[in-house]
VEXFI-122170 format. One record per residue: residue in one letter; z, x, y of N, C-alpha, C, CB in turn. Coordinates in Angstrom, 3 decimals, padded with zeros to 6 digits. Glycine has a CB too. Layout:
BEGIN
{'a',{Z,X,Y},{Z,X,Y},{Z,X,Y},{Z,X,Y}} ...
This chain:
BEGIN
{'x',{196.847,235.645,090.216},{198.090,234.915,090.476},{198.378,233.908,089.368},{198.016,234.199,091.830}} {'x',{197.028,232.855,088.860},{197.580,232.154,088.075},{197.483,232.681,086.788},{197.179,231.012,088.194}} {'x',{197.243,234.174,086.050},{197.554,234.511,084.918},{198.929,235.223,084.873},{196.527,235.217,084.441}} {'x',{199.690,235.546,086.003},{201.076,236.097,085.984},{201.544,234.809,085.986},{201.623,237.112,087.163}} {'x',{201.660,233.467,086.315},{202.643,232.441,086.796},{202.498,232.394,084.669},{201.995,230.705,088.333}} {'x',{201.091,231.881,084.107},{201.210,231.776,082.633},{202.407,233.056,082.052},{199.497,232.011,081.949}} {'x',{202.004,234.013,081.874},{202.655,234.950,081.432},{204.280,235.112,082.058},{201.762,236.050,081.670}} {'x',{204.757,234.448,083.135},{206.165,234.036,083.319},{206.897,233.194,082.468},{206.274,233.480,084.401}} {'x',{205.854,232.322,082.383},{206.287,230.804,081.278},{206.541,231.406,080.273},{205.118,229.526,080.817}} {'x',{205.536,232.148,079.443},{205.410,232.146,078.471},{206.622,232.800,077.968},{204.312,232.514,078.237}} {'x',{207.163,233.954,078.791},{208.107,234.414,079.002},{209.180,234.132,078.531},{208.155,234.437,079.820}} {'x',{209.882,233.069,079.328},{210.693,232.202,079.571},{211.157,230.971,078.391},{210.132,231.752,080.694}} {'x',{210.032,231.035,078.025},{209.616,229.727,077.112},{208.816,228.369,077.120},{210.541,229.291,076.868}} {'x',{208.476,228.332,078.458},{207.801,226.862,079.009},{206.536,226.530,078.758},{207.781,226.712,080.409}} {'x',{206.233,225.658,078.403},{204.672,224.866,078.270},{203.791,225.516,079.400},{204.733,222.969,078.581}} {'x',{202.878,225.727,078.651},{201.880,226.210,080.054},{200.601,225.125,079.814},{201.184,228.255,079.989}} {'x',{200.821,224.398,078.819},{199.883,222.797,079.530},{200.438,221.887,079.197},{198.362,222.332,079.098}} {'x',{199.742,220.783,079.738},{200.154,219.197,079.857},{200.554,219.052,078.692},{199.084,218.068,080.219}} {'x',{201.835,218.024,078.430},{202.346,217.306,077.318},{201.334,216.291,076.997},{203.706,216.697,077.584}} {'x',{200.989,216.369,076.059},{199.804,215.128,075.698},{200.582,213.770,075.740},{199.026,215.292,073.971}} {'x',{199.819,212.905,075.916},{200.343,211.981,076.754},{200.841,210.974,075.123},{199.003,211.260,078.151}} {'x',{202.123,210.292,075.662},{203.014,209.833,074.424},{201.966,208.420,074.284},{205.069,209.507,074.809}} {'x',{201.719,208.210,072.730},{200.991,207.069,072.321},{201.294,205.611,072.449},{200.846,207.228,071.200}} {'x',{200.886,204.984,072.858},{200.839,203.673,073.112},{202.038,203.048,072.370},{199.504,203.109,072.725}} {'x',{202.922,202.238,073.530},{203.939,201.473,072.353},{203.621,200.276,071.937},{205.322,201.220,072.761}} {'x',{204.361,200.333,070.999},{203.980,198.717,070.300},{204.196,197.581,070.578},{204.372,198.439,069.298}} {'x',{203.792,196.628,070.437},{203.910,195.036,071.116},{205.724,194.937,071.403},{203.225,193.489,069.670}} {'x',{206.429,194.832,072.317},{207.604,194.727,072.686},{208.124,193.922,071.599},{207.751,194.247,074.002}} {'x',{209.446,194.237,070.868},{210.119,193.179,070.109},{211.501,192.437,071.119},{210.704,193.987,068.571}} {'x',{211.257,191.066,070.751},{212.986,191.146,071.037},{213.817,191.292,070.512},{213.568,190.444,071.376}} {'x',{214.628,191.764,071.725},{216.216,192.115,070.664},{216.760,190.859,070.101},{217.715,192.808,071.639}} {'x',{217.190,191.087,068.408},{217.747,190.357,067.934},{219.907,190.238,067.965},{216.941,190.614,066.767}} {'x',{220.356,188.756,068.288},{221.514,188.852,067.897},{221.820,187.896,067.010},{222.274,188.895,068.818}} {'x',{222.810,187.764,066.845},{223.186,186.017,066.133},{223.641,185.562,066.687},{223.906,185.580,065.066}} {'x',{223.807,184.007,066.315},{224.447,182.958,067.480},{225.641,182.962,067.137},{223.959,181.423,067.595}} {'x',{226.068,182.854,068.212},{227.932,183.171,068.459},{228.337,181.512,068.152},{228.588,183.856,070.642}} {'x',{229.529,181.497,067.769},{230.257,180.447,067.303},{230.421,179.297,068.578},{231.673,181.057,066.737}} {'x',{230.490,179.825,069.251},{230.268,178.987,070.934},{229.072,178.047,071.289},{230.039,180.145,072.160}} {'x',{227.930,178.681,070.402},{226.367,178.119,070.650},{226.025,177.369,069.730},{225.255,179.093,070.716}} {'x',{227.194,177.240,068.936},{226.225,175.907,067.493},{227.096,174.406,068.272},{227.070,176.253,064.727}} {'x',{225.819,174.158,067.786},{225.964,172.446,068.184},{227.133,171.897,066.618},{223.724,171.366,068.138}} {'x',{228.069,170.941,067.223},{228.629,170.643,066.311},{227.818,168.777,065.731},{230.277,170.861,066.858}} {'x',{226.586,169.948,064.776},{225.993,168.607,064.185},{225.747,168.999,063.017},{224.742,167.953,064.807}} {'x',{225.490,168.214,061.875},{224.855,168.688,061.015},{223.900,168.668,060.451},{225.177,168.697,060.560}} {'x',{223.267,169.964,059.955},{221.721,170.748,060.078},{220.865,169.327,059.514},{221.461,172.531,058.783}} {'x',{221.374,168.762,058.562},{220.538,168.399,057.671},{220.034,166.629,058.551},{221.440,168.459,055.934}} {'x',{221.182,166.402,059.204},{220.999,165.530,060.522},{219.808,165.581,061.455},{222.053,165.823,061.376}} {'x',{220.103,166.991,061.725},{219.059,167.318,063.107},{218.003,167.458,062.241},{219.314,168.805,064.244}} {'x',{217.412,167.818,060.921},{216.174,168.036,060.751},{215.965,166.520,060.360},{215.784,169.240,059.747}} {'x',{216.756,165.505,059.819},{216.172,164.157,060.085},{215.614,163.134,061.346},{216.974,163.602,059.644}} {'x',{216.518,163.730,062.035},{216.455,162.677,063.388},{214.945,163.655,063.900},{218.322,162.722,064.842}} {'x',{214.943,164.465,064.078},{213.631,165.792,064.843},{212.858,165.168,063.694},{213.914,168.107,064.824}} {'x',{212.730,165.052,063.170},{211.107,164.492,061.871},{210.850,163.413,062.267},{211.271,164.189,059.982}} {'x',{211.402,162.109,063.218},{210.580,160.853,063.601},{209.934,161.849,064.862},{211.607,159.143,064.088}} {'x',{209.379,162.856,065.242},{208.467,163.588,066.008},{207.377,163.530,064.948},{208.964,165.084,066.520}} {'x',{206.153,163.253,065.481},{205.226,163.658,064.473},{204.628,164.482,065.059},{204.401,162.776,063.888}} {'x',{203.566,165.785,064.700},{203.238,166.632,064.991},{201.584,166.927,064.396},{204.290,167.348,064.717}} {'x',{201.024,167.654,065.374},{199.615,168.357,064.240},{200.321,169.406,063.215},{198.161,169.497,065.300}} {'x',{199.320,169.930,062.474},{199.417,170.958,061.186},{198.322,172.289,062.114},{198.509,170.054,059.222}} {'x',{198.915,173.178,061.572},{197.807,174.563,061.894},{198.651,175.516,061.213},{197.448,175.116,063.742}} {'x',{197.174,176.587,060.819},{197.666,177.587,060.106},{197.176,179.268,060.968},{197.009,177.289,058.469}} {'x',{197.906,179.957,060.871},{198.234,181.059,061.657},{197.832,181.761,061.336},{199.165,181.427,061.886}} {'x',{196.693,182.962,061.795},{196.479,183.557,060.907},{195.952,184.638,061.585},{195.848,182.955,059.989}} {'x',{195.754,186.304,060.857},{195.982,187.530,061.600},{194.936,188.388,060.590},{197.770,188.082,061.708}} {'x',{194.657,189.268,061.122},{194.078,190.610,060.424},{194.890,191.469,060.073},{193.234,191.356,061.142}} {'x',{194.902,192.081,058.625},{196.776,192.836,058.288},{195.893,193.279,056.974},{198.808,191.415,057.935}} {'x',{197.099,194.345,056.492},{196.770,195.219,055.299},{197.951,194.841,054.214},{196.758,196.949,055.737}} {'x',{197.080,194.837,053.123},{195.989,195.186,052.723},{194.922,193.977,052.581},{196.258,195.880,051.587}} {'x',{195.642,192.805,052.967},{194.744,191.513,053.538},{195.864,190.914,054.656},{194.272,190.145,052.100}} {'x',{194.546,189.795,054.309},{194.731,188.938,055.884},{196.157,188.161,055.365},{193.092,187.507,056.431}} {'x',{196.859,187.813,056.689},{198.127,187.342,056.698},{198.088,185.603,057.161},{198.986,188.357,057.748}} {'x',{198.684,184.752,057.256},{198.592,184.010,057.670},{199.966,182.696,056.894},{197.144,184.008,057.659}} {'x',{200.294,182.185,057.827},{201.963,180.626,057.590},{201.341,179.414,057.851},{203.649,180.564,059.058}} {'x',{201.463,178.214,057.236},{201.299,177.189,057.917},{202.565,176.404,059.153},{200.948,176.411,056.803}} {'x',{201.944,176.321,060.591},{203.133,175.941,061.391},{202.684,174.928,062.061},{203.727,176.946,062.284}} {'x',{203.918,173.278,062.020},{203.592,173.072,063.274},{203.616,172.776,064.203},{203.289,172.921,063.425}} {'x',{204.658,173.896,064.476},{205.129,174.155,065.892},{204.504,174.578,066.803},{205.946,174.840,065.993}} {'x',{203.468,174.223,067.060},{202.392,174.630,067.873},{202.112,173.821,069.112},{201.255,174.654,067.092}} {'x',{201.860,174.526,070.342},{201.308,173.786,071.193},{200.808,174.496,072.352},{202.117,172.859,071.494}} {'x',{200.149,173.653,073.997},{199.506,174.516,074.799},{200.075,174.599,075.291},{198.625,174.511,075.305}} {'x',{199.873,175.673,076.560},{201.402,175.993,077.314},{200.923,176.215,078.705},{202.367,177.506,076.703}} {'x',{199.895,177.180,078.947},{199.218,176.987,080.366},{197.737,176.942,080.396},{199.600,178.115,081.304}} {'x',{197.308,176.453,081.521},{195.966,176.607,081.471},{195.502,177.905,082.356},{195.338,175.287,081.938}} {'x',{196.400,178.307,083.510},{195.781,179.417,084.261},{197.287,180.544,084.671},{194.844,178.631,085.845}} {'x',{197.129,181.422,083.799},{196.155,181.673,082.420},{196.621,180.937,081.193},{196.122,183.285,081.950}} {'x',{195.468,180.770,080.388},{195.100,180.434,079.450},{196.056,180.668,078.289},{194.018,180.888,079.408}} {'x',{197.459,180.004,077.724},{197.989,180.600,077.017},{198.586,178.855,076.305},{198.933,181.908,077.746}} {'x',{198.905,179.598,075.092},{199.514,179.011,073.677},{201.119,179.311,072.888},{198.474,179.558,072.643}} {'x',{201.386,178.667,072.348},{202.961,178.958,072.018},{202.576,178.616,070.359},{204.410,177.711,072.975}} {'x',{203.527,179.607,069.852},{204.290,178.540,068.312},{205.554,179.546,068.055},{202.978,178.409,066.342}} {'x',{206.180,178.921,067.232},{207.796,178.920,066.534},{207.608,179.273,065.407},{208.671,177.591,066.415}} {'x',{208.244,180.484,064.696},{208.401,180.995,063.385},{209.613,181.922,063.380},{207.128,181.710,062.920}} {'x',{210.461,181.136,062.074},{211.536,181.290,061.453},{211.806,183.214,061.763},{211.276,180.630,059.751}} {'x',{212.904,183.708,062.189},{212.758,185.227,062.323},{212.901,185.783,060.657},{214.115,185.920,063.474}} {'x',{213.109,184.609,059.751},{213.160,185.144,058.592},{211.964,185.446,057.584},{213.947,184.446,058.095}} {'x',{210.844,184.619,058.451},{209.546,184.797,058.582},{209.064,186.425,057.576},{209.299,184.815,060.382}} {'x',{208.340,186.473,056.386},{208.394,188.108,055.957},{206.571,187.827,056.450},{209.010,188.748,053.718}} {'x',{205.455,186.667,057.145},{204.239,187.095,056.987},{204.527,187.583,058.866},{202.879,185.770,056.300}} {'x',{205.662,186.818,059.856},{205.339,187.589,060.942},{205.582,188.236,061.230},{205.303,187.469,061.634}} {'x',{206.359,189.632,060.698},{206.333,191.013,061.030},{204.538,191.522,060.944},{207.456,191.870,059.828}} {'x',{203.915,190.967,060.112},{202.433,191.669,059.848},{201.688,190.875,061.060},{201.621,191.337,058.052}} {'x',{201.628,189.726,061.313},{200.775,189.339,062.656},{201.265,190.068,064.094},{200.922,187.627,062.893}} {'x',{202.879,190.699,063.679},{203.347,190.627,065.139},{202.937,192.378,065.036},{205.319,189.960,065.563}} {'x',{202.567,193.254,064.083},{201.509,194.804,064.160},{200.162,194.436,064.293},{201.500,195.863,062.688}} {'x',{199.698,193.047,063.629},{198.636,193.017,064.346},{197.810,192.828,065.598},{198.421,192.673,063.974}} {'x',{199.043,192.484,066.527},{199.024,192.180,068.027},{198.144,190.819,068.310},{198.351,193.509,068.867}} {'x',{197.461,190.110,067.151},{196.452,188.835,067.413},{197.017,188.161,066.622},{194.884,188.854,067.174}} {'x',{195.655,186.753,066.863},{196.047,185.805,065.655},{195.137,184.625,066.612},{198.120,185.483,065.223}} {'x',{195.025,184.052,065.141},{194.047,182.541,065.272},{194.493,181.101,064.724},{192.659,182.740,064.428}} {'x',{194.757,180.185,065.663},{195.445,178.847,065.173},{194.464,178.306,064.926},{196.327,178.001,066.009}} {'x',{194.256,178.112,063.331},{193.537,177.044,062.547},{194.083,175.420,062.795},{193.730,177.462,060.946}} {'x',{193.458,175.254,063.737},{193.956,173.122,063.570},{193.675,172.574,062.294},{192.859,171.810,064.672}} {'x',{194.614,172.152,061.802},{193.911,171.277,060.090},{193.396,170.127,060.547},{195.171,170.699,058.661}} {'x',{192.579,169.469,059.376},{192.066,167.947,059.848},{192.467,167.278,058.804},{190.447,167.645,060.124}} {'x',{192.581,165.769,059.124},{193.188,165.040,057.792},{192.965,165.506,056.550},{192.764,163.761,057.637}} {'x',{191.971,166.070,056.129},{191.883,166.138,054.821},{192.203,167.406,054.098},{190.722,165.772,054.546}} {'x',{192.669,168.238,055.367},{193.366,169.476,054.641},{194.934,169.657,054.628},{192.846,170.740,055.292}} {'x',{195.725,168.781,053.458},{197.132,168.988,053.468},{197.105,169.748,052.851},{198.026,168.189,053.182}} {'x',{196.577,170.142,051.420},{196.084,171.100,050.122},{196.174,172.556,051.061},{194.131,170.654,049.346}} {'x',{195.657,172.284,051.866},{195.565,173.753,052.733},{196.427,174.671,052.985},{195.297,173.642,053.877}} {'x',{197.504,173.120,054.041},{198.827,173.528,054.664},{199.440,174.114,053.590},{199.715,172.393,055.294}} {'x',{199.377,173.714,052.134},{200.595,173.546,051.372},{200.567,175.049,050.985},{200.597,172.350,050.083}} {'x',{199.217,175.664,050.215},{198.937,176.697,049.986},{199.092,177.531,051.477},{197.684,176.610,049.278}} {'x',{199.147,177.978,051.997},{199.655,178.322,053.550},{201.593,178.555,054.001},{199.015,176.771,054.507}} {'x',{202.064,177.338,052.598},{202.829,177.392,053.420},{204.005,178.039,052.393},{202.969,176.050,054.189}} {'x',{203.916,178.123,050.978},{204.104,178.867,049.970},{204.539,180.423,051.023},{202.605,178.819,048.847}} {'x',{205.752,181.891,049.470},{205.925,182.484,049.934},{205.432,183.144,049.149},{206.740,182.518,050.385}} {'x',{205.149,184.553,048.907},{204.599,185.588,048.036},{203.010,185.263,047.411},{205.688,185.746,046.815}} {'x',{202.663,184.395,047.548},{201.500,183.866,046.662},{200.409,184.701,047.395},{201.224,182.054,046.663}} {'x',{199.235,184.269,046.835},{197.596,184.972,047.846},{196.711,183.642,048.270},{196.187,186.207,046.559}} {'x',{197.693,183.846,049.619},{197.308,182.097,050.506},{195.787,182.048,050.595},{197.977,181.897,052.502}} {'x',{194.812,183.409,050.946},{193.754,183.277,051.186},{192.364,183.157,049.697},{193.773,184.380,052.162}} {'x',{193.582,183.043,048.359},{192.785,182.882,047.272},{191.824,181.757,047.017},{193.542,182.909,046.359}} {'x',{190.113,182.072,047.315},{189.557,180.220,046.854},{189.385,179.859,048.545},{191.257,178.769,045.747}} {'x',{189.697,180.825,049.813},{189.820,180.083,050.969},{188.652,180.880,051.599},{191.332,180.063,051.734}} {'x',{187.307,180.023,052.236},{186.186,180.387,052.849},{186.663,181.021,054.421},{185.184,179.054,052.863}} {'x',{186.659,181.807,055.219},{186.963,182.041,056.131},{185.910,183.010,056.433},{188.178,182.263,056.171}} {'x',{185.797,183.385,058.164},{185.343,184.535,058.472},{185.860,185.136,059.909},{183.949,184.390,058.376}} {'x',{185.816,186.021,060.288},{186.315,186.826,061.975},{186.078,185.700,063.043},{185.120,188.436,062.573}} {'x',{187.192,185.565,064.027},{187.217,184.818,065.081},{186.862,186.226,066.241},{188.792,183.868,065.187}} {'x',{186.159,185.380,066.854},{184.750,186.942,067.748},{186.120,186.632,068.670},{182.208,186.527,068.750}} {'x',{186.789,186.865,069.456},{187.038,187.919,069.950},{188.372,189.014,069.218},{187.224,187.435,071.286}} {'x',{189.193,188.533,068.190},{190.364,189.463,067.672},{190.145,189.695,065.920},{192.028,188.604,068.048}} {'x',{188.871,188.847,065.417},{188.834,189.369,064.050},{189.529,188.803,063.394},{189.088,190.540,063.826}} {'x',{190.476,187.582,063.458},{191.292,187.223,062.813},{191.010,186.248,062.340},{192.176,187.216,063.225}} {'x',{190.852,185.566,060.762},{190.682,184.893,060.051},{190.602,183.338,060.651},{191.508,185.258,059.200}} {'x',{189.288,182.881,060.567},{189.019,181.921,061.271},{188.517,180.792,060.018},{187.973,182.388,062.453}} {'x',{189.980,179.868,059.311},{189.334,179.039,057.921},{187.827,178.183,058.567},{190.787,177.568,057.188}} {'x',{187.249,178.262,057.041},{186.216,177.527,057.522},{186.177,175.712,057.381},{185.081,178.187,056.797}} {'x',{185.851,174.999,058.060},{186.450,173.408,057.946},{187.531,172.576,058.749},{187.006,173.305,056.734}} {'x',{187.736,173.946,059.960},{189.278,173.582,060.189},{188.243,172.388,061.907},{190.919,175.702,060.683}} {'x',{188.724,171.673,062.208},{188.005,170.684,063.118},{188.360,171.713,064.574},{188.790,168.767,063.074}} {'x',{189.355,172.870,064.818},{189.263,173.671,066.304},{190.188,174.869,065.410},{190.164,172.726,068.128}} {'x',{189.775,175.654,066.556},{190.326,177.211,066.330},{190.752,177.805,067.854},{188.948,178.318,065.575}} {'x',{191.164,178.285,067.936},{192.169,179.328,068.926},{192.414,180.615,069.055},{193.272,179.159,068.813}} {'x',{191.721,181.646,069.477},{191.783,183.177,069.348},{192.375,183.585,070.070},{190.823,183.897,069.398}} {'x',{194.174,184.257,069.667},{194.637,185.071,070.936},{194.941,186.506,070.458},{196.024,184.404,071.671}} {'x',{195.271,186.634,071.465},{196.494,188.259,071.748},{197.907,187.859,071.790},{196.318,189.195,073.509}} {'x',{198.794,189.032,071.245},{199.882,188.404,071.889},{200.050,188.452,072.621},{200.696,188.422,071.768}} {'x',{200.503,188.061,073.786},{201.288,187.767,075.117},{202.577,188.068,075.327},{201.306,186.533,075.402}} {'x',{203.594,187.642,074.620},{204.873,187.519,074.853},{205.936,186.562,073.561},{204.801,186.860,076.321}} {'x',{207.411,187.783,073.486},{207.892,187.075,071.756},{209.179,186.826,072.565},{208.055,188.332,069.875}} {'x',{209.903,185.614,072.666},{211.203,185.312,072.800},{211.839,184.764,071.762},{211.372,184.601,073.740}} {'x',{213.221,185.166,072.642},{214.405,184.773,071.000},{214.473,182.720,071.058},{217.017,185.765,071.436}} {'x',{214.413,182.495,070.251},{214.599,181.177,070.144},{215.551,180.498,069.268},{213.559,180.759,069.900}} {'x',{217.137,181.056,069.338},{217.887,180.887,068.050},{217.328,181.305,066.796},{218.176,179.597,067.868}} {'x',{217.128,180.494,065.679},{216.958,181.093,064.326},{215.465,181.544,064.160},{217.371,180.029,063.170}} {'x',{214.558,181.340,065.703},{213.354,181.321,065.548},{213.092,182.260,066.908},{212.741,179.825,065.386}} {'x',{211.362,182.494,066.501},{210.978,183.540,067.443},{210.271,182.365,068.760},{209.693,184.863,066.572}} {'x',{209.806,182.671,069.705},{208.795,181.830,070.434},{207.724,182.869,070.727},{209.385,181.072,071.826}} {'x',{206.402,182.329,069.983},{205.591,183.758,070.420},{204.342,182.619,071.264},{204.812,185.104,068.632}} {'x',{204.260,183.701,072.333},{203.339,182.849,073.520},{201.621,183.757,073.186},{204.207,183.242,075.716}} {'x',{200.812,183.313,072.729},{199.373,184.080,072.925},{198.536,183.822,073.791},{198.592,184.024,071.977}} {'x',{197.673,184.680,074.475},{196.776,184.468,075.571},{195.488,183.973,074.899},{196.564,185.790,076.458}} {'x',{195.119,183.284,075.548},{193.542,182.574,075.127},{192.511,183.298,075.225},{193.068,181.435,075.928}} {'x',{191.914,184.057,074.020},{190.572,184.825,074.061},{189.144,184.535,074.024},{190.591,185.481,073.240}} {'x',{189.213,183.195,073.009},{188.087,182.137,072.393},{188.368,180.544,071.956},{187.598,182.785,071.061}} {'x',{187.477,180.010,071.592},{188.216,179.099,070.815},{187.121,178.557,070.790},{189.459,178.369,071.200}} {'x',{187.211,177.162,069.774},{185.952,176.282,069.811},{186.119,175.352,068.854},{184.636,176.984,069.580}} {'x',{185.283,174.253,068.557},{185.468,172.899,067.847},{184.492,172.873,066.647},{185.164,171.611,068.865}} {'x',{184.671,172.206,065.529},{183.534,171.791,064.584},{183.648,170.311,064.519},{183.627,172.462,063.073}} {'x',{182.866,169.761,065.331},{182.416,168.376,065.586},{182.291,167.746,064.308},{181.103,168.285,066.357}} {'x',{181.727,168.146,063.301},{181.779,167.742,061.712},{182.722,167.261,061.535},{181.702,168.639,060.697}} {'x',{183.838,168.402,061.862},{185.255,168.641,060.831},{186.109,167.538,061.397},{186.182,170.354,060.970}} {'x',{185.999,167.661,062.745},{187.343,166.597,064.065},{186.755,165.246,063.427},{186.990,166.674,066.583}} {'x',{185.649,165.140,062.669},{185.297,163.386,063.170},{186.143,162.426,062.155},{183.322,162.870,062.943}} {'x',{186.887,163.583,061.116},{187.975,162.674,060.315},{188.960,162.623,061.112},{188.507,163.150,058.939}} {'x',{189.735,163.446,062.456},{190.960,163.382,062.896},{191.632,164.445,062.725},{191.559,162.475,062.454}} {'x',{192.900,164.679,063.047},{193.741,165.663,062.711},{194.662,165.341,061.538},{194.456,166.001,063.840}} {'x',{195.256,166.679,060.668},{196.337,165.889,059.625},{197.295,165.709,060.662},{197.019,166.774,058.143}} {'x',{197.980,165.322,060.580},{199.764,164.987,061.009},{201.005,165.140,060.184},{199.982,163.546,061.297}} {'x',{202.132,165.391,060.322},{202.940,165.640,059.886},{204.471,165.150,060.426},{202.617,166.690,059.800}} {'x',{204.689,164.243,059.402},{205.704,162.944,059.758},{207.000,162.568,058.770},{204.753,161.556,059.735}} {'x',{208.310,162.968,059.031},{209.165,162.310,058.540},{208.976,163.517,056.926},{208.788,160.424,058.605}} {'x',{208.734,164.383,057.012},{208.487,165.149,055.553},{207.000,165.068,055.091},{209.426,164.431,054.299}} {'x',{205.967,164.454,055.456},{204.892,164.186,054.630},{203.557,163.972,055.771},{205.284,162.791,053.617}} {'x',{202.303,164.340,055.033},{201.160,164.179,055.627},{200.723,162.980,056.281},{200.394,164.450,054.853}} {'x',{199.748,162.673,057.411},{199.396,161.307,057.855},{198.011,162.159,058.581},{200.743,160.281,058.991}} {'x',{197.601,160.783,058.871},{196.774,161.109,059.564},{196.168,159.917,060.727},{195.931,161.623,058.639}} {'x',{195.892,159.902,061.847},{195.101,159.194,063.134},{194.146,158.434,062.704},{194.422,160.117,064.142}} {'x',{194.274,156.809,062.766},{193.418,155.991,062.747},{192.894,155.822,064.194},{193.906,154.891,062.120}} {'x',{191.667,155.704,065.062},{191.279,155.262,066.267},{191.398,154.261,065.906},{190.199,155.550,066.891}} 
C-alpha cells in the first residue's frame, strides 16, 4: 500500500518526504522609517545636544565577535534595565556601520571604562580605523565576545530585543555573565560631561 501511495506522488509530482525544515531566522530587525515632519521637536539640534550634556554619564565600549575581527563603538548610552530577568539597554546611531556586525553576531560585551581609560574611549570611538590595534583583550565565557583587559566591570549578553528609537536603535541584552576587577574600579569610573572626560572623587 505504501509503495503505490509513493509511486502516485511521484506520478503526479509531489514530495514523497519531509521538507527539511527552513533554517533558523535571524535576530528580528526593526522596521525602519523616518520621522515624519509632525515628530520633530521644534528645537534646535545643536541646543538639545547642549542642554542633554549637563547629564553626566559612564563611558563603555561595546563589543562583539565578527569577521574578519572583532567589532566593537564606544557608547554611553548605557544602562540597567531589569533585574528579573536580568537585562541591559544601550543606544546606537542606526547610522552606526560597526552595528550591523554585532547585531549578526547576536552578542556582545559592555566594557565599563575606568578613569584612566579616555585613550580607550577615543580609539573606540573613531570610524574605519583597527579599534582593537595595541588592545589586550580576551573571550567573555559565556558569548566569546571581546572582554578589554583593565576595564573595572564587564557584562556578557545576547540579544534580547532592537527597538526603533528615532535616529537611534534601542538594543535591550539579556544578562549571561558579568564580573568586576577590583584592581581596575579602585580608580572609579571615567565619566563623561559637557563634551569631555571626568572622573568620581569619593
Amino acid at each position: 500500500m505504501a509503495a503505490t501511495a509513493v509511486r502516485y506522488l511521484r506520478s503526479v509530482g509531489a514530495p514523497t518526504t519531509a521538507p527539511s525544515p527552513a533554517p533558523a531566522a535571524p535576530h528580528p530587525r526593526p522596521a525602519l522609517r523616518a520621522v515624519r515632519e509632525d515628530e520633530r521637536a521644534p528645537l534646535d539640534a545643536a541646543e538639545f545636544r547642549s542642554v542633554l550634556g549637563h547629564f553626566a554619564s559612564g563611558v563603555t565600549v561595546v563589543t562583539a565577535p565578527s569577521e574578519p575581527g572583532p567589532a566593537g563603538f564606544a557608547c554611553q548610552s548605557f544602562a540597567s534595565l531589569s533585574l528579573d530577568p536580568p537585562l541591559v539597554t544601550f543606544m546606537v546611531a542606526r547610522t552606526s556601520t560597526t552595528w550591523p556586525r554585532i547585531a549578526r553576531a547576536g552578542v556582545f560585551c559592555v566594557n565599563v571604562l575606568g578613569a584612566g581609560q579616555g585613550g580607550l574611549c577615543r580609539a573606540f570611538a573613531v570610524s574605519g580605523a583597527d579599534k582593537f590595534a595595541g588592545v589586550p583583550y580576551g573571550p567573555a565565557p559565556a558569548t566569546g565576545s571581546p572582554r578589554l583587559a583593565g576595564v573595572p566591570a564587564w557584562i556578557d549578553c545576547t540579544i534580547h530585543a532592537v527597538h526603533t528609537g528615532g535616529d537611534h536603535l534601542i538594543v535591550v541584552g539579556r544578562v549571561e555573565a558579568l564580573g568586576t576587577d577590583p584592581d581596575a574600579a579602585e580608580a572609579g569610573p571615567l565619566l563623561f560631561h559637557r563634551g569631555g572626560f571626568g572622573h568620581f572623587s569619593p
